[in-house]
DSSP file (Angstrom, degrees, kcal/mol; ACC not computed):
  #  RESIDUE AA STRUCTURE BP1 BP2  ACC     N-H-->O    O-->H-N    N-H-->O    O-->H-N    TCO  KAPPA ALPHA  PHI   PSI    X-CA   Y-CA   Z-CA
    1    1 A X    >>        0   0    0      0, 0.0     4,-2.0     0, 0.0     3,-0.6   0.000 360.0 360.0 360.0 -45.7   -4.9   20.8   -7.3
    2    2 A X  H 3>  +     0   0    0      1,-0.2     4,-1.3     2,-0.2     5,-0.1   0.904 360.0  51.9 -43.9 -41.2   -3.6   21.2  -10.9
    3    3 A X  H 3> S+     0   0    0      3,-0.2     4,-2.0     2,-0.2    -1,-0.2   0.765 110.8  53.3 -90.4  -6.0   -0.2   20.6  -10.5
    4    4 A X  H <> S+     0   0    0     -3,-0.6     4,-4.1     2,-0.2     5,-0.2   0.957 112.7  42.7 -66.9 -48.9   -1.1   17.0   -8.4
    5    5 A X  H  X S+     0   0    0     -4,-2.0     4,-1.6     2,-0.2    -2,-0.2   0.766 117.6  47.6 -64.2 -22.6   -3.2   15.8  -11.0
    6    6 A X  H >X S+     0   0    0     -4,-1.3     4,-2.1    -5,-0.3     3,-1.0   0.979 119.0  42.1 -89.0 -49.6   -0.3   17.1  -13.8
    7    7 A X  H 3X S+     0   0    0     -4,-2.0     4,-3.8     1,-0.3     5,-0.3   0.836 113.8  48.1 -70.7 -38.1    2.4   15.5  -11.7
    8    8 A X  H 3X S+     0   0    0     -4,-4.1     4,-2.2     3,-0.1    -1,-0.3   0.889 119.6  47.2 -78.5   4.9    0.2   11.9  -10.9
    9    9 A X  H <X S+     0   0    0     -4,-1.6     4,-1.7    -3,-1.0     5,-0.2   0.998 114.1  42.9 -57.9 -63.6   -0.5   11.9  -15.1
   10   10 A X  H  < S+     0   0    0     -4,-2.1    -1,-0.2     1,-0.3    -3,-0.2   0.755 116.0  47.5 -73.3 -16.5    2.8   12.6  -16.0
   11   11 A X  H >X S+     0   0    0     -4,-3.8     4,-2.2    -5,-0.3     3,-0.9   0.836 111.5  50.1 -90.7 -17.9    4.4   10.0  -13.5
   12   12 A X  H 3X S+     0   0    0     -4,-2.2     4,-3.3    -5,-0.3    -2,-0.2   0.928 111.9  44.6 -73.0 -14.4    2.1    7.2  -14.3
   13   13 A X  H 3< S+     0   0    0     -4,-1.7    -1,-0.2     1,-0.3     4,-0.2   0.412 117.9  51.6-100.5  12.1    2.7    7.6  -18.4
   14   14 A X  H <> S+     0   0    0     -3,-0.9     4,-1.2    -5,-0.2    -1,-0.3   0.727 107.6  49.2-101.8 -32.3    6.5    7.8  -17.0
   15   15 A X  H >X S+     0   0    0     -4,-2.2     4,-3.1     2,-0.2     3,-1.0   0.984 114.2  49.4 -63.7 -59.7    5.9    4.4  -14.9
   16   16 A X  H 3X S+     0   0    0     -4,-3.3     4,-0.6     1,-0.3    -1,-0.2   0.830 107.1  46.6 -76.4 -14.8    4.6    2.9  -18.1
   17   17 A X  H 3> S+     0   0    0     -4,-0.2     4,-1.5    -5,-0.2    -1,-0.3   0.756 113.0  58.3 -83.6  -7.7    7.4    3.9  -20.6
   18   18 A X  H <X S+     0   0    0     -4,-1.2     4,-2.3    -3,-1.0    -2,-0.2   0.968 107.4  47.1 -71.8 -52.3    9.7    2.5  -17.5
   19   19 A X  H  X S+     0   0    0     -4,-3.1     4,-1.9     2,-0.2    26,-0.2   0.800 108.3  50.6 -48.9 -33.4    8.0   -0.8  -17.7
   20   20 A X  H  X S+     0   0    0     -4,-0.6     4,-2.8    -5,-0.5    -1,-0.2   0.879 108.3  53.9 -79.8 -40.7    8.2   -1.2  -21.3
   21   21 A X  H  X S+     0   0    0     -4,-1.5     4,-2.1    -3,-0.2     3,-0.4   0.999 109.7  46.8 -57.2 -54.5   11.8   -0.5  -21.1
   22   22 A X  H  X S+     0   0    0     -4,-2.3     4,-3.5     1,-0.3     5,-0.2   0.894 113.8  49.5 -64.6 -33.5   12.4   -3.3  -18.5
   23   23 A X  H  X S+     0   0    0     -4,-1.9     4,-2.1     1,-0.2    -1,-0.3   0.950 109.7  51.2 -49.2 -57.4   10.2   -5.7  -20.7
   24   24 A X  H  X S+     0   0    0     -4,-2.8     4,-0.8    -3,-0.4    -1,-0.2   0.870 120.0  33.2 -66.8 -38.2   12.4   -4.6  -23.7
   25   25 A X  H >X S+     0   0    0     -4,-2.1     3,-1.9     1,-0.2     4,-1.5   0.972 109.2  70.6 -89.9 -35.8   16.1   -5.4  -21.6
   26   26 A X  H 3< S+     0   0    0     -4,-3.5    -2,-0.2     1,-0.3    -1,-0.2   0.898  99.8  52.2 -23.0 -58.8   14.0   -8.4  -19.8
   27   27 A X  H 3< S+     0   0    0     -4,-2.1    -1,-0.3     1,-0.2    -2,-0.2   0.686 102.8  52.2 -71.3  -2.1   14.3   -9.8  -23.3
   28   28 A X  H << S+     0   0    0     -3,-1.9    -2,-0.2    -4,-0.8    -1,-0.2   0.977 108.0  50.2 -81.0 -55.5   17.6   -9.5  -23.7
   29   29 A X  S  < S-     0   0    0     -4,-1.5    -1,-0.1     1,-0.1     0, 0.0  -0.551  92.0 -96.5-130.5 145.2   18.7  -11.3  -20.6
   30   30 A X        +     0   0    0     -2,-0.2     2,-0.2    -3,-0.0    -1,-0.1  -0.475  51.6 178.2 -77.4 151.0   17.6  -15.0  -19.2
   31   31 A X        -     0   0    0     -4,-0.0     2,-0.5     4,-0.0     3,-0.1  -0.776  45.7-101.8-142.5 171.4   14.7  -14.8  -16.5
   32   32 A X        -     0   0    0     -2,-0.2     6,-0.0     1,-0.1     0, 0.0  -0.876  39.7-170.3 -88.3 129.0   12.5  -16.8  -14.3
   33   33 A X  S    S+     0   0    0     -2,-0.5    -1,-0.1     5,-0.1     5,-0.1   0.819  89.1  58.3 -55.3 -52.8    9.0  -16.5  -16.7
   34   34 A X  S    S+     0   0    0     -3,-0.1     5,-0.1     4,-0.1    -1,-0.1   0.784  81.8 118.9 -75.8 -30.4    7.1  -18.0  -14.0
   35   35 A X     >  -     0   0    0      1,-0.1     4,-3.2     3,-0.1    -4,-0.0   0.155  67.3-131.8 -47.0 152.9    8.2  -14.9  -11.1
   36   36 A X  H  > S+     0   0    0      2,-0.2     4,-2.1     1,-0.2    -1,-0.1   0.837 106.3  51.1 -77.2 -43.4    5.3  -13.1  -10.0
   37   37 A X  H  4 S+     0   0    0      2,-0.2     4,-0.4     1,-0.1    -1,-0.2   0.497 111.7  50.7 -83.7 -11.0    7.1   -9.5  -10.6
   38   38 A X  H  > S+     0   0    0      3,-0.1     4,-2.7     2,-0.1    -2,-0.2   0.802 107.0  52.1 -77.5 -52.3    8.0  -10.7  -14.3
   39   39 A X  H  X S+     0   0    0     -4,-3.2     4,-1.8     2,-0.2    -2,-0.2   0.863 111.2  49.1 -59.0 -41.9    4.4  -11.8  -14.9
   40   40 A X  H  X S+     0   0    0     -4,-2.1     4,-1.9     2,-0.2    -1,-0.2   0.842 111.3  44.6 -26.8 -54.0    3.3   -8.3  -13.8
   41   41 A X  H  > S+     0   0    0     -4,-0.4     4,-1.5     2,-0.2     5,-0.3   0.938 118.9  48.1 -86.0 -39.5    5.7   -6.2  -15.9
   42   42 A X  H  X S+     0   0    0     -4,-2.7     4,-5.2     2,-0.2     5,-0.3   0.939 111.6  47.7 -24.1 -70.5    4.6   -8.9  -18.9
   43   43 A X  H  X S+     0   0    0     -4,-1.8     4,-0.7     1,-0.2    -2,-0.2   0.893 119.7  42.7 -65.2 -62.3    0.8   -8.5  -18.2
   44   44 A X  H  < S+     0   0    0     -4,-1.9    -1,-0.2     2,-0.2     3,-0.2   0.793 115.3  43.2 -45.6 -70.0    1.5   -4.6  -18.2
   45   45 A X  H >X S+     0   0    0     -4,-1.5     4,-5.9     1,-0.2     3,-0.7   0.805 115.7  52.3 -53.4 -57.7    4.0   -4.1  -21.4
   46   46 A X  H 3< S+     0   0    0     -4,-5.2     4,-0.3    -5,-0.3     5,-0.3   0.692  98.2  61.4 -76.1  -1.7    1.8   -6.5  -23.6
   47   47 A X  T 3< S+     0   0    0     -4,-0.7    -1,-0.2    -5,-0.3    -2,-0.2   0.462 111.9  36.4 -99.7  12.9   -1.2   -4.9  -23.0
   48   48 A X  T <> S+     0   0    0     -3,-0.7     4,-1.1     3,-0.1    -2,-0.2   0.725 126.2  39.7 -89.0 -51.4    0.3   -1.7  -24.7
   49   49 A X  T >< S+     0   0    0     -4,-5.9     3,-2.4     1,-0.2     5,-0.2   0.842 101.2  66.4 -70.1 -78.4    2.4   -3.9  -27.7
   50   50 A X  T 3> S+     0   0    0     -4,-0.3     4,-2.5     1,-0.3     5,-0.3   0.414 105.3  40.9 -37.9 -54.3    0.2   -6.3  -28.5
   51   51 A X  H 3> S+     0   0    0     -5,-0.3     4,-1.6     2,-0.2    -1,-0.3   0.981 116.4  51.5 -53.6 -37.2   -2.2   -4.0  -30.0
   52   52 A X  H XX S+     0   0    0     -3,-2.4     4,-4.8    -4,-1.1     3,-1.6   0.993 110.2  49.4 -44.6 -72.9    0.6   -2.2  -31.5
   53   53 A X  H 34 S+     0   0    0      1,-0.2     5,-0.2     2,-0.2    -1,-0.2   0.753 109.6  51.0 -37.0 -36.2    1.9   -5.5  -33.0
   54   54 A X  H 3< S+     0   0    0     -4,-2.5    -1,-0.2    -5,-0.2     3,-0.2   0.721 115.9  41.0 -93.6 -15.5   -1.5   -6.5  -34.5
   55   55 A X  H << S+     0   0    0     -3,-1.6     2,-0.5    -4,-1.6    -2,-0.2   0.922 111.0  68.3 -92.6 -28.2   -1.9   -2.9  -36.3
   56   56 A X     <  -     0   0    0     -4,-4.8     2,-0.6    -5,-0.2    -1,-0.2  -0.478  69.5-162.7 -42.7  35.7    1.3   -3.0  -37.1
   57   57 A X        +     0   0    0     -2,-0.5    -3,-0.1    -3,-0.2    -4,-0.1   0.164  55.1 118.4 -49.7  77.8    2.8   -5.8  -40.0
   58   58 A X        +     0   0    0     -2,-0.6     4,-0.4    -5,-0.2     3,-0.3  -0.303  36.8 107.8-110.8  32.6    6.6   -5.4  -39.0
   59   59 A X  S    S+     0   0    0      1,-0.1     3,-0.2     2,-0.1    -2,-0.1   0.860  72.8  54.3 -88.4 -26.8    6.8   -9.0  -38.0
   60   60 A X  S    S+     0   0    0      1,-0.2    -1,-0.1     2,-0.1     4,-0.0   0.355  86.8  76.6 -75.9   1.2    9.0   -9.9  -41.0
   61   61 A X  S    S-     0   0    0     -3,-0.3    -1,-0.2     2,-0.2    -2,-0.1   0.933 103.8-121.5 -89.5 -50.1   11.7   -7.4  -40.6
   62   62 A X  S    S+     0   0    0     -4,-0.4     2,-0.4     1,-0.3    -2,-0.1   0.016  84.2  78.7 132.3 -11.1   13.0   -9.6  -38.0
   63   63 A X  S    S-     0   0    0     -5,-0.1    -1,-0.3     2,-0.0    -2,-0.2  -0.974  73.8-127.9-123.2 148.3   12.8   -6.8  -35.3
   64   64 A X        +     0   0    0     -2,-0.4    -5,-0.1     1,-0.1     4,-0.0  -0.496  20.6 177.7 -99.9 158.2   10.2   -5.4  -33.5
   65   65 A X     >  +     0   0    0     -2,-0.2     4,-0.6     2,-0.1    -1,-0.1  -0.318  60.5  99.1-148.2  35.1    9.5   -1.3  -33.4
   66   66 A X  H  > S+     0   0    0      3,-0.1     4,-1.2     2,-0.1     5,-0.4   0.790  79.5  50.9 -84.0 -69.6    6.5   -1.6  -31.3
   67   67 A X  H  > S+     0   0    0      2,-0.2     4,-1.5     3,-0.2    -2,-0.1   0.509 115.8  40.7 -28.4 -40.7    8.1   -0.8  -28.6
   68   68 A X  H >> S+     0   0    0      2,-0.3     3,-2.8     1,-0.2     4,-0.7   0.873 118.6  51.9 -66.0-100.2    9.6    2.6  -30.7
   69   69 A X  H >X S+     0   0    0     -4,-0.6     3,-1.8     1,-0.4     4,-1.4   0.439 113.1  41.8  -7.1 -70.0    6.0    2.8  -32.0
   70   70 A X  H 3X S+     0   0    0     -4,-1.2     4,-2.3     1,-0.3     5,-0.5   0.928 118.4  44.3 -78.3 -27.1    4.4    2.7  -28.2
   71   71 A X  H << S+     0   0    0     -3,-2.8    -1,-0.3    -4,-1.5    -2,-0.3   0.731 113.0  49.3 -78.6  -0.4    7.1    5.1  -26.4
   72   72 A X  H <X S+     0   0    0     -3,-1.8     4,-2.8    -4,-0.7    -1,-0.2   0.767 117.3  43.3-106.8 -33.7    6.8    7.4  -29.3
   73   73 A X  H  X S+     0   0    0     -4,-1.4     4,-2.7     1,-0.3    -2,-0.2   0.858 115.4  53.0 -69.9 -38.7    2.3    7.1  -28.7
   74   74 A X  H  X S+     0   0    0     -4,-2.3     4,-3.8     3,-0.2    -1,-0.3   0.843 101.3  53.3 -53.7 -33.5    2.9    7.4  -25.3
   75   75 A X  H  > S+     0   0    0     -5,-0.5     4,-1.6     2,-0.3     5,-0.3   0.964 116.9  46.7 -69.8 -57.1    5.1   10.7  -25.6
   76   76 A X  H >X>S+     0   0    0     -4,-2.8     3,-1.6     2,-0.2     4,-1.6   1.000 106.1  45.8 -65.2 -54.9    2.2   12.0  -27.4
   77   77 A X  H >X5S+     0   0    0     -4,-2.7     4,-2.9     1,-0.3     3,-2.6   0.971 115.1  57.5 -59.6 -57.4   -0.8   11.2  -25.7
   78   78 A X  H 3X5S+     0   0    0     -4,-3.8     4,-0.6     1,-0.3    -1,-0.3   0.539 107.2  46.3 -58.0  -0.8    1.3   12.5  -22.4
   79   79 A X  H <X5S+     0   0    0     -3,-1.6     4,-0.6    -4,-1.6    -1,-0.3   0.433 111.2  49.5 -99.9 -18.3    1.9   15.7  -24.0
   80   80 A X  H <X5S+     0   0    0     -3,-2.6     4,-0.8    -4,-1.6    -2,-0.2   0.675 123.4  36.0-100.3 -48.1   -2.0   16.2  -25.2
   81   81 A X  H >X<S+     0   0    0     -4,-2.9     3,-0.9    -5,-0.6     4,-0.7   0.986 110.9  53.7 -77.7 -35.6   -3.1   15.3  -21.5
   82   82 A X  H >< S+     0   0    0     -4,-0.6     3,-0.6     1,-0.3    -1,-0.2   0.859 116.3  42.0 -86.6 -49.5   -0.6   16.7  -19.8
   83   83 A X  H 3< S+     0   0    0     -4,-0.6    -1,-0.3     1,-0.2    -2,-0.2   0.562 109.5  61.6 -76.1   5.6   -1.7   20.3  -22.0
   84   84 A X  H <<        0   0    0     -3,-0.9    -1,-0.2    -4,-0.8    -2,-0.2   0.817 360.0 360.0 -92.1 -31.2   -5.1   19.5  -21.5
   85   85 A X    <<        0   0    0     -4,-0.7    -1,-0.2    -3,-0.6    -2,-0.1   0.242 360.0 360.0 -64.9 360.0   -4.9   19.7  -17.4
């Protein structure tokens, strides 16, 4: 029973630093906005940065490091649940 619960932890906090990546190359490359599977991975990604972005003041550097900032928060919190199981 342990090792299901450590495997679905560690693959959802693996789903959500995959999502955040495709949001991150999503901005790199033109997209439809309006697609239904863009608005998902949007809905998903910002509800990690945006808090990130608002504790954060890096907006004037001209580049964002929430993304660094959430894959580095994730890493952690999946290593404290993941020992916790």
């Amino acid at each position: 029973m342990n090792y299901l619960l450590y495997t679905i932890v560690n693959n959802a906090f693996n789903l959500l630093q995959l999502i955040i990546m495709v949001r991150i190359f999503l901005s790199w490359i033109p997209h439809d906005p309006y697609n239904q599977f863009i608005k998902i991975i949007y809905s998903i990604a910002d509800s990690i940065l945006i808090p990130i972005r608002d504790a954060v003041p890096i907006q004037g550097m001209g580049f964002d490091f929430s993304p660094v900032i959430a894959f580095f928060l994730l890493g952690f919190l999946k290593k404290v649940v993941l020992l916790a199981i």
